[in-house]
Residue, then its C-alpha position, 0 to 999 in steps of 0.5 A: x858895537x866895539x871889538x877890545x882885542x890884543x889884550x890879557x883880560x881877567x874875568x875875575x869869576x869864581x872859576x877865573x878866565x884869561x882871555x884875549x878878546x871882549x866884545x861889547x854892545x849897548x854898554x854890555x858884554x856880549x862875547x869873550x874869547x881869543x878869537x873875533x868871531x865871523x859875525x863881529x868882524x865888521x865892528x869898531x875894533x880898539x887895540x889895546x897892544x897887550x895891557x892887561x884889563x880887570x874889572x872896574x874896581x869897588x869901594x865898599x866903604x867910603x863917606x864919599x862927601x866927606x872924601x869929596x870935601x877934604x879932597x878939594x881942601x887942605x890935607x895935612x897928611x904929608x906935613x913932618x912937623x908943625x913948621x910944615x904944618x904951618x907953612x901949609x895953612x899960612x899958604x893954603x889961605x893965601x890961596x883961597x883968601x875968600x873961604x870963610x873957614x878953613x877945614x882940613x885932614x888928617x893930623x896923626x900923632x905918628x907922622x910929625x917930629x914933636x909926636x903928639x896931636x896939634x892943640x888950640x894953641x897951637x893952631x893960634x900961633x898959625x894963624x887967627x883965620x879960623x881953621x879946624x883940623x879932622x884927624x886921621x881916622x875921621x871920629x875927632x878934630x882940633x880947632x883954634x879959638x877963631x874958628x871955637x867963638x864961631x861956633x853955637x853954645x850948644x857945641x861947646x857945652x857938650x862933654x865932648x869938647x875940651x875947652x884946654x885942648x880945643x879938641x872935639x869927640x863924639x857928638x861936639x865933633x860931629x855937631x861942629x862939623x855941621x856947622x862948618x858945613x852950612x859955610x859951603x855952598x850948594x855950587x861948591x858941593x856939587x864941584x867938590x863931588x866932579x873932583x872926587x869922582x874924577x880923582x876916583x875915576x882916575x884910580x880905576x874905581x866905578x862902584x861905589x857904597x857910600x855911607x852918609x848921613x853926618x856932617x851937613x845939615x838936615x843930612x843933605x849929604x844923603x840927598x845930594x849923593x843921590x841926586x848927583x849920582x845921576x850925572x857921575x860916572x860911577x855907580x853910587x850905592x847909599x849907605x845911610x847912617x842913621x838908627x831911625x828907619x823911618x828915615x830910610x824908609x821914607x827916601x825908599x833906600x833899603x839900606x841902613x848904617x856905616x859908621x857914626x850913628x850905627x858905630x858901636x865902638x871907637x878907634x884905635x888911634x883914640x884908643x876907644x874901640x872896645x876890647x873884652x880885655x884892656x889895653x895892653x898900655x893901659x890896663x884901667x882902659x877897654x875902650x868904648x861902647x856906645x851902646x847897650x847889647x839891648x840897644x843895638x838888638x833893638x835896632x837891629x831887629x827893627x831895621x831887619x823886620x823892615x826889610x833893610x841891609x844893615x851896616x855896623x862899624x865895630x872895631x875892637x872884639x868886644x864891638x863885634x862880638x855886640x854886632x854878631x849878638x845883635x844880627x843872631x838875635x834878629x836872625x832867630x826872631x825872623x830867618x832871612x837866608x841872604x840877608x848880607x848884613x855887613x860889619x864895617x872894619x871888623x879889625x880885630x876878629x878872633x877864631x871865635x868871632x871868626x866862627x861866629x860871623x861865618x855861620x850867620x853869613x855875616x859880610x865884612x866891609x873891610x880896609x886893607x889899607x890899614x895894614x900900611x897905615x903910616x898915620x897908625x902904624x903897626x908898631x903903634x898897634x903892636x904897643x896898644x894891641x900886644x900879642x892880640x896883633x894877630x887877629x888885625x884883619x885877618x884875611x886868609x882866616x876869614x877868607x878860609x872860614x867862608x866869611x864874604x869880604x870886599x874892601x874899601x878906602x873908608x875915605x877920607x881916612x885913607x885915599x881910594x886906591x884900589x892898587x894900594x888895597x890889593x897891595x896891602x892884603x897881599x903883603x899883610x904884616x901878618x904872613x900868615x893871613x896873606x891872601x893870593x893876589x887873584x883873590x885880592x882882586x876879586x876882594x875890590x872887584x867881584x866881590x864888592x858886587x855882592x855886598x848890594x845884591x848886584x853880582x848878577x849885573x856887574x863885577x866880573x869881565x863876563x858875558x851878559x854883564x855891563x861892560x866896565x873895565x880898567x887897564x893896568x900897565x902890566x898883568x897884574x897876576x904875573x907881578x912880583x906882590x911886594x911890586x904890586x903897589x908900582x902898578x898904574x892905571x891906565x884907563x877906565x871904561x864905563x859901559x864900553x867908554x872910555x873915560x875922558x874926563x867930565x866936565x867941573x862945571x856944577x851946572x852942567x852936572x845938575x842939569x844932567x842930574x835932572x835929566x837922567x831923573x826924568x829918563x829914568 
């Protein structure tokens, strides 16, 4: 048993508490209050001098290998020019001469001097080590002609391939990604995962929905999340992104999508996220949708008989306007009251939309880190998007309408940073759609807990619940909100403990892995 005192705590409950006194046991809360109670008195007591504690902070959308992998490579977001960018690859080989290819994140157009993406071109004049570079937002990459004669014919057949440009889409990215992927071993993966965790860990994060299923093999990445989250310290919920249910079914998950197989759209910084009306800089262009109405109502209706959660991207309108279709349809055929089917993203939601959404009790995953998103920026959206701007997330209308929300990262596209989401939803470009900050707390806390069923068990600093928590260096409620991005976290606890750190050796993971399996 601990005694947590001297501390400015927020429940972080519907009817939220302040108060100044946790008591935990056994990895769960058992008392709050202001006072020590007589009858804990004798307990281990931890002085927290003042600091203010939240409950652990969510991701509710995240491709956590993916997130892991770029996080243990080469990030491209901070280059300002090609020269930068060159300086960066030429100094990352030398580092790692032993890496066979070399796969890095996040080029934008919006972020360099010569603003335009890179091209096979000009990633030979950088080097002829082969190197593949992942844009921004996940869904393209470019590659130069040392890592394209590496890659099966098949890839470079697919229409997604531009041979001139040396830049993949649709299935030739994926399919290239899983080839790149067979080159990293086993020990490296379960390495990468330690890192990622910790970098998480170290950001207050300990619940976690992660949507896998692309980018490896025989999707490996679904079965490697699983197992290594049974020596992580945070708490793993796997989305898995696929149409084929029997595949759910079959490693007993019960829940189904995320983005790439279940996306029905784009995005916008390809320009192929679906509009009911065109581009406001191309007139000829409505986006993308990858499938028909009839299609997505197929699966949808599939996957909600069986019994599954399920999960769309949808982007533009036009893409959420076919995911509301589909969940109606399946909702009409077979009524279930608490069904808390999720659309990812939701990014550009009008009034109607927003109706809609809200009678079907639909929950929306969303990022409100891509409010400040300098790789897409707003005055980029503004050209693109026009007046419809307005409708970009927004917050108060959805939270008004009754409509769940909890954000998340959509790592690797944007770093997880709780701080940095709570941030951008209480400083939305849009002042009219700005939410308080005790509800954008609740956004990466409390609420991330209904979105799998767990509000019972976790997410707010209340008693009977597991006792995880995070320290900031100020109270969070009392700060100024264009500050709110300065604050730091301090500390994290898991089940009463304080995180210190875990150990990088993938071994040790894996044995511990293995251990938990057979306890369980």
């Amino acid at each position: 048993m601990k005694i947590f005192k001297n501390a400015e705590f927020i429940s972080c409950e519907d009817d939220n508490q302040m108060f100044h006194v946790l008591v935990e046991k056994s990895g769960k809360i058992i008392f709050t209050g202001n006072t020590i109670p007589e009858e804990f008195s004798s307990a281990h007591q931890i002085d927290l001098n003042g600091r203010c504690c939240v409950p652990v902070f969510g991701d509710t959308h995240i491709h956590f290998a993916s997130f892991a992998y770029f996080n243990a490579g080469l990030d491209c977001r901070t280059v300002k020019d090609f020269h930068e960018l060159n300086l960066l690859i030429n100094q990352y080989i030398q580092k790692n001469p032993k890496e066979k290819i070399i796969l890095a994140f996040g080029c934008s157009a919006h972020t360099v001097k010569e603003k335009r993406l890179p091209t096979k071109e000009d990633l030979d004049k950088i080097t002829s080590h082969p190197v593949m570079i992942v844009k921004y937002d996940g869904h393209a990459s470019v590659g130069n002609s040392a890592l394209i004669q590496k890659l099966p014919a098949s890839v470079l057949k697919d229409p997604g391939y531009q041979k001139t440009t040396g830049w993949f889409f649709g299935d030739a990215f994926y399919q290239a990604v899983n080839q790149i992927s067979k080159t990293v071993s086993v020990p490296q993966l379960f390495k990468n995962l330690i890192a990622a965790s910790d970098t998480m860990a170290k950001r207050g994060i300990g619940f976690v929905h992660t949507s896998e299923g692309v980018g490896f093999p025989l999707d490996l990445d679904v079965d490697m999340i699983r197992f290594a989250s049974l020596g992580l310290p945070q708490e793993y919920r796997v989305f898995f992104q696929t149409m084929d249910t029997k595949k759910v079914i079959r490693r007993k998950l019960n829940r189904i999508g995320g983005c790439f197989a279940t996306a029905l759209d784009g995005c916008f910084g390809s320009e192929d996220a679906a509009l009911n009306a065109p581009y406001s800089n191309n007139p000829k262009n409505t986006g993308v949708l990858f499938y028909t109405q009839e299609k997505v109502n197929a699966f949808v209706e599939d996957a909600h008989r069986k019994g599954l959660q399920i999960a769309l991207h949808a982007i533009g309108d036009a893409a959420i306007e076919q995911a509301l279709n589909a969940f109606e349809h399946a909702l009409n055929i077979l009524p279930r009251k608490d069904h808390r089917h999720i659309i990812i993203h939701a990014d550009l939601m009008n009034s109607k939309l927003i109706r809609k959404a809200a009678q079907l009790n639909i929950h929306i995953a969303l990022q409100t880190p891509f409010l400040h998103w300098k790789e897409e920026p707003v005055e980029y959206l503004q050209t693109i998007l026009g007046d419809r701007l307005d409708d970009l997330i927004p917050l108060k209308s959805m939270l008004d309408a009754g409509i769940p929300m909890a954000s998340g990262s959509d790592g690797p596209c944007t770093l997880p940073n709780p701080i940095v989401g709570i941030h951008a939803a209480c400083n939305h470009p849009n002042p009219t759609e700005r939410i308080s900050i005790l509800d954008a707390l609740r956004m990466h806390t409390s609420w991330c807990t209904r979105f799998s069923f767990e509000e019972e068990t976790r997410g707010t600093l209340s008693t009977g619940k597991t006792c995880d928590f995070v320290v900031l260096d100020k109270n969070i409620l009392n700060t100024k909100v264009e500050s709110i991005k300065d604050i730091k976290v301090e500390d994290v606890y898991y089940s009463g403990k304080r995180y210190d750190g875990q150990s990088s050796s993938p071994a040790k993971l894996f044995f511990t892995c293995l251990k938990n399996k057979f306890l369980a």
